[in-house]
Backbone as numpy.savetxt, mean C-alpha at the origin, in Angstrom:
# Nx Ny Nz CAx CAy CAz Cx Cy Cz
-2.67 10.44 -4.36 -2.83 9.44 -5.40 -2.86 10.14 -6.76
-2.04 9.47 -7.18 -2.34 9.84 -9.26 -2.84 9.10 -9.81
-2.82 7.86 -10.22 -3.29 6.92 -10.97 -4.86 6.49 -10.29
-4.85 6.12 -8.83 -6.10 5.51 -8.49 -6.55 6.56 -7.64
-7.40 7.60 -8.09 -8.12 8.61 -7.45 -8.96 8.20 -6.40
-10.01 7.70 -6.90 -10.87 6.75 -6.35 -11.99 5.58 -7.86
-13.06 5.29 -7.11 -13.32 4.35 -8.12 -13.60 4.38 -9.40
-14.06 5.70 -9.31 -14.45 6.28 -10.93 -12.77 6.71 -11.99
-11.97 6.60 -11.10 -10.80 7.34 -12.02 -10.03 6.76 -11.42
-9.75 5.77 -12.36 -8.38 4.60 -12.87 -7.42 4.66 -14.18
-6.63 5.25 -13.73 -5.55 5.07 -14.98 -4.18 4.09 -14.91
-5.40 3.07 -15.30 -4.08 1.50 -15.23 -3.04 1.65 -16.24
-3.39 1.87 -17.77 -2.61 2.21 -18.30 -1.13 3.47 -18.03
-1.58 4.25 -17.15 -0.21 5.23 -16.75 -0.08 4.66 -15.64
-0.27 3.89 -14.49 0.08 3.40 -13.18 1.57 2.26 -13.94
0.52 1.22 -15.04 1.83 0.39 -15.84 3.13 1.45 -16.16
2.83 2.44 -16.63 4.11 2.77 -17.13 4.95 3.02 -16.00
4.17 3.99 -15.10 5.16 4.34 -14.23 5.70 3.04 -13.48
5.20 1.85 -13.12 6.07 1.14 -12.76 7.15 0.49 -13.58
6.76 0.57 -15.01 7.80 0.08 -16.11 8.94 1.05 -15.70
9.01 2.53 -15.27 9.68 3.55 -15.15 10.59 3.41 -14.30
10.06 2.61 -13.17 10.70 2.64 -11.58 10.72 0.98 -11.37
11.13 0.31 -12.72 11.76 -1.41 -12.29 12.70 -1.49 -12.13
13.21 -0.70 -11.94 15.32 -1.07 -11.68 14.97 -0.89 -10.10
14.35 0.11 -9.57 14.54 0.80 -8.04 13.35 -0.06 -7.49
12.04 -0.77 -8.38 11.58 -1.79 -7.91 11.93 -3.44 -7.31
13.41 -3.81 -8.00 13.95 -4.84 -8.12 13.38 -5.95 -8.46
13.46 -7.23 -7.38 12.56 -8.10 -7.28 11.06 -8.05 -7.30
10.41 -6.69 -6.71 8.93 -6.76 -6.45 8.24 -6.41 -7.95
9.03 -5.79 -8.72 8.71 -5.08 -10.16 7.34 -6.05 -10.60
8.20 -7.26 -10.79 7.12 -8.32 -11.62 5.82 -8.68 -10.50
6.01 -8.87 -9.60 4.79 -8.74 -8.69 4.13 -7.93 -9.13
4.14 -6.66 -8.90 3.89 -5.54 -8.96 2.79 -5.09 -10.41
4.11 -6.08 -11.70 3.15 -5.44 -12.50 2.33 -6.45 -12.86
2.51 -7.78 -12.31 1.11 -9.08 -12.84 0.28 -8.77 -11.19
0.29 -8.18 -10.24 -0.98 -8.05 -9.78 -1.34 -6.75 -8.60
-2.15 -7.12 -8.34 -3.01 -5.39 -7.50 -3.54 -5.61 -6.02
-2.98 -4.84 -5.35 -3.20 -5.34 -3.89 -4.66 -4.71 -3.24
-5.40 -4.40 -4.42 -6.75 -4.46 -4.16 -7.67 -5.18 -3.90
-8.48 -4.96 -3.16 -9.61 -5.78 -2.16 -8.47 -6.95 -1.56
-7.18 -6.50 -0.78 -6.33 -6.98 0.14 -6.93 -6.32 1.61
-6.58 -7.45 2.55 -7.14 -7.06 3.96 -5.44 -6.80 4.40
-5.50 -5.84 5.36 -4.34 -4.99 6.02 -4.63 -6.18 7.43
-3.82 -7.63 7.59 -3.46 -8.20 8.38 -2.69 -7.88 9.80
-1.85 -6.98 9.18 -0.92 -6.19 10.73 -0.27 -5.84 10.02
0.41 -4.74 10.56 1.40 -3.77 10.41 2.63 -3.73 11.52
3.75 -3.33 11.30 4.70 -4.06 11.92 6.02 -2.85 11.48
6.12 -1.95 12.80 7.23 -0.49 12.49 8.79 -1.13 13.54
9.87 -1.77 13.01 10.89 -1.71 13.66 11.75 -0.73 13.57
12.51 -0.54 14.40 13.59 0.34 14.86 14.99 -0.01 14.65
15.46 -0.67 13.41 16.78 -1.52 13.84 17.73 -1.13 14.58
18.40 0.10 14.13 18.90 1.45 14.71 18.26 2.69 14.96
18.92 3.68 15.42 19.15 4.78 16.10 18.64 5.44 14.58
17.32 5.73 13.62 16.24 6.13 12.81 16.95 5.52 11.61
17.08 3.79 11.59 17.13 3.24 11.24 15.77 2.97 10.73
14.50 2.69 10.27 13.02 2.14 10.02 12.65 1.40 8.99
11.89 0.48 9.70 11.87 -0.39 8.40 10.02 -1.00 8.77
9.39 -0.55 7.62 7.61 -0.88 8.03 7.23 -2.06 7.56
6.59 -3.06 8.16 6.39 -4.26 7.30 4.81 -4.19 7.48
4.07 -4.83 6.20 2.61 -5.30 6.00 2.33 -6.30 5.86
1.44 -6.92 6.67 1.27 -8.02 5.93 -0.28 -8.60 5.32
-0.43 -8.39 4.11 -1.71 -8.04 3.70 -1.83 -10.23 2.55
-3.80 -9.98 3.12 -4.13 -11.31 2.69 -4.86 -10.80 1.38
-4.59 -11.88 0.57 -5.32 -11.89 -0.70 -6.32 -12.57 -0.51
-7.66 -12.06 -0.80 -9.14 -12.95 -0.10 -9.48 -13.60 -1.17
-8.63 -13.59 -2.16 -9.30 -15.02 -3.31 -9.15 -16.14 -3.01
-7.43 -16.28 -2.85 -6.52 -17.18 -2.34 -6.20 -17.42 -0.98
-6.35 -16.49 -0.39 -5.92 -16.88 1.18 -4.98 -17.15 1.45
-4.10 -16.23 0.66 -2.25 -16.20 1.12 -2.13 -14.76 1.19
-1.02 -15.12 2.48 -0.49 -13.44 2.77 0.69 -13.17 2.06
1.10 -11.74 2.00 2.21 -11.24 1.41 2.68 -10.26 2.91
4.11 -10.26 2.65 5.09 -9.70 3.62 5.44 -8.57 2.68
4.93 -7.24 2.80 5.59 -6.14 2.15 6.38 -5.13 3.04
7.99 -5.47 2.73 8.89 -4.67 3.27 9.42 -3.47 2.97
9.19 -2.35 3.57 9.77 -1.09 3.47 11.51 -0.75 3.96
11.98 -0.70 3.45 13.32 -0.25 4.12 13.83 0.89 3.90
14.22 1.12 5.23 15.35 2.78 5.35 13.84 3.79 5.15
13.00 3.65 5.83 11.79 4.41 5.98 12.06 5.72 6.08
11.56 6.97 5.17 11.89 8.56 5.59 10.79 9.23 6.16
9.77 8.73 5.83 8.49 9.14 6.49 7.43 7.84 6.10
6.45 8.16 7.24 5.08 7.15 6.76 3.75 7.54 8.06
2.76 7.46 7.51 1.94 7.81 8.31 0.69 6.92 7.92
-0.16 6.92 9.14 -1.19 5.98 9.71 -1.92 6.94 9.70
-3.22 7.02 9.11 -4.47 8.13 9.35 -5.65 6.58 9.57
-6.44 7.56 10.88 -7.63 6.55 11.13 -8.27 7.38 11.95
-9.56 7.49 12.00 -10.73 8.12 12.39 -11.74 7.59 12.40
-12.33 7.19 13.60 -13.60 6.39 13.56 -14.57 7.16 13.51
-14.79 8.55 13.67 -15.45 9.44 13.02 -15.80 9.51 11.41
-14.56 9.12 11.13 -15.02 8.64 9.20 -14.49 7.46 8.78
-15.02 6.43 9.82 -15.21 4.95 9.46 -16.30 4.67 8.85
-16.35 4.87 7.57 -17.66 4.52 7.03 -16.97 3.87 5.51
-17.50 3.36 4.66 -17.14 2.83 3.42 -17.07 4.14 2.56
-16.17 4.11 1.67 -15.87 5.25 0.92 -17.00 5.27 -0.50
-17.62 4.39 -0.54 -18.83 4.77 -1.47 -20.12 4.58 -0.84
-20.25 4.60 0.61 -21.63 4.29 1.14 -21.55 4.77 2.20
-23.01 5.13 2.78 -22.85 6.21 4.21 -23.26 5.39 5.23
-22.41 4.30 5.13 -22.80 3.38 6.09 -21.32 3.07 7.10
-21.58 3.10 8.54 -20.11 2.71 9.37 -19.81 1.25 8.89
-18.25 0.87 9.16 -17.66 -0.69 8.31 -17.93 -0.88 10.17
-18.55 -2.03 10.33 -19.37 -3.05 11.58 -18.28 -4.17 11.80
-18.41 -5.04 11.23 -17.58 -5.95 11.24 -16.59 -6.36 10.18
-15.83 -5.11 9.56 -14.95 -5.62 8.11 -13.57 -4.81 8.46
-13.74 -4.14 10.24 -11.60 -3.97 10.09 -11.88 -2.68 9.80
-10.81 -2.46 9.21 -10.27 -1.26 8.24 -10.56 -1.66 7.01
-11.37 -2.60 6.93 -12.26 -2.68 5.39 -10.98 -3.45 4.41
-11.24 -3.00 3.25 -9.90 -3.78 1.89 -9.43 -2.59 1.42
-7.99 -2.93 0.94 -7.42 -1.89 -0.08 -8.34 -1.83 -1.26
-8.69 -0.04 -1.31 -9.76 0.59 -2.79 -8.55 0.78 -3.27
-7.95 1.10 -2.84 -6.58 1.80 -4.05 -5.37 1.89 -3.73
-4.35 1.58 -4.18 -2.87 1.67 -3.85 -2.00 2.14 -5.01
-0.86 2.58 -4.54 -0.06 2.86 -5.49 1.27 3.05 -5.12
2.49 2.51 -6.04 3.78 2.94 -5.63 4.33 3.67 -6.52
4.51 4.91 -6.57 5.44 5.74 -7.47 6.55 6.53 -6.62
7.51 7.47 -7.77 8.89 7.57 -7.16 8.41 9.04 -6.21
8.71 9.18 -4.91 9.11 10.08 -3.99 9.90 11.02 -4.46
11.52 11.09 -4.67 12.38 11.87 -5.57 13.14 10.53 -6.17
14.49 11.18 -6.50 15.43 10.63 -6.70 15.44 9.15 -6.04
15.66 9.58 -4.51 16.29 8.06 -3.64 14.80 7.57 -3.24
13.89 8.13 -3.33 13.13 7.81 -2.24 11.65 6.75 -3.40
11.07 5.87 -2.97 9.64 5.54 -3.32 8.30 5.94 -2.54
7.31 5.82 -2.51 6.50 6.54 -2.09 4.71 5.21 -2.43
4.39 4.86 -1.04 3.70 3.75 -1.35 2.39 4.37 -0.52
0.98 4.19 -1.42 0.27 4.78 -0.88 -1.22 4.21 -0.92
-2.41 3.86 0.37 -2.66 2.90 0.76 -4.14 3.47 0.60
-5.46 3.59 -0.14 -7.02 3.80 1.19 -7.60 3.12 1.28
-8.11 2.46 2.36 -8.92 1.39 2.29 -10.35 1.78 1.81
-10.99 0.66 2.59 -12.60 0.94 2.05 -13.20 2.00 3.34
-12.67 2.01 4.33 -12.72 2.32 5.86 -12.99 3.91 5.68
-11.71 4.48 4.52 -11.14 5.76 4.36 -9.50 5.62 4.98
-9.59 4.50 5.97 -8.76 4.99 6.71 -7.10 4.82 5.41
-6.21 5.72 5.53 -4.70 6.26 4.74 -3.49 5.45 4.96
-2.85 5.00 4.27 -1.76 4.53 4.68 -0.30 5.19 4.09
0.56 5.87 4.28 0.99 6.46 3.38 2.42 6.29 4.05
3.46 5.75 3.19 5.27 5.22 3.52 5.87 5.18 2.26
7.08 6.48 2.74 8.51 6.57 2.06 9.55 5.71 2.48
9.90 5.27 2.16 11.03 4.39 1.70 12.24 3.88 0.84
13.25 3.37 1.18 14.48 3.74 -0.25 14.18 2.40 -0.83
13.57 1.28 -0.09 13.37 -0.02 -1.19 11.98 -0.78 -0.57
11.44 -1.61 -1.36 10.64 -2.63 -0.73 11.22 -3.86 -1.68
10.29 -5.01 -0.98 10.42 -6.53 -0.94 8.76 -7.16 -0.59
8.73 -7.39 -1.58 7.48 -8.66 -1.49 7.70 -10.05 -1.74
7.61 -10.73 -0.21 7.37 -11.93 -0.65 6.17 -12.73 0.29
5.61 -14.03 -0.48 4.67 -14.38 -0.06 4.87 -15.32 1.13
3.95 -15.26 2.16 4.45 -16.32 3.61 4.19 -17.52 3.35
């Protein structure tokens, strides 16, 4: 993470730019993206297809607990992505307490900035600790 370290160190102002930076390769999701924050979002399911032969494409589908609508966030042409979870350090990331009944807790912090050239780079911690971390050549948000 660059922009959202953790809670004490937020730099909204450079997270905006860099997505002002990366709205062409954002497309459609850009304006999502920059009117809102998929923080304190619950990680609904996760969803890794295979279309082809390392073809990958990761889908999320995360609820907004104000509103109580989900979003479908699509990864496509996946180059890497990884799932970290440890119930050994299932605990809330500002309290030394295990998460009981809250999941994998809410997104503390997310962020999408550019990977290289082709690639984006979307990156996930909940409250849990537990990581979410996927390269990809595009995403798509839309709401169900």
């Amino acid at each position: 993470m660059e922009y959202f370290v953790n809670d004490e160190h937020w730099d909204i102002e450079g997270y905006s730019k860099n997505l002002e930076q990366l709205s062409k390769r954002l497309g459609t999701s850009y304006q999502f993206l920059k009117d809102n924050s998929f923080h304190d979002y619950r990680l609904v399911k996760m969803e890794v297809k295979e279309l082809e032969n390392l073809v990958i494409e990761v889908n999320l589908c995360l609820r907004n607990p104000y509103e109580n609508i989900d979003y479908i966030i699509r990864w496509k042409n996946i180059k890497k992505f990884s799932f970290q979870y440890d119930y050994s350090k299932y605990k809330f990331s500002n309290l030394d307490d295990y998460v009981t009944d809250d999941g994998y807790g809410t997104v503390a912090e997310d962020e999408i900035t550019a990977y290289d050239e082709k690639y984006l780079q979307h990156e996930l911690l909940f409250t849990s600790r537990m990581k979410l971390h996927l390269v990809g050549e595009s995403i798509e948000i839309n709401r169900v």
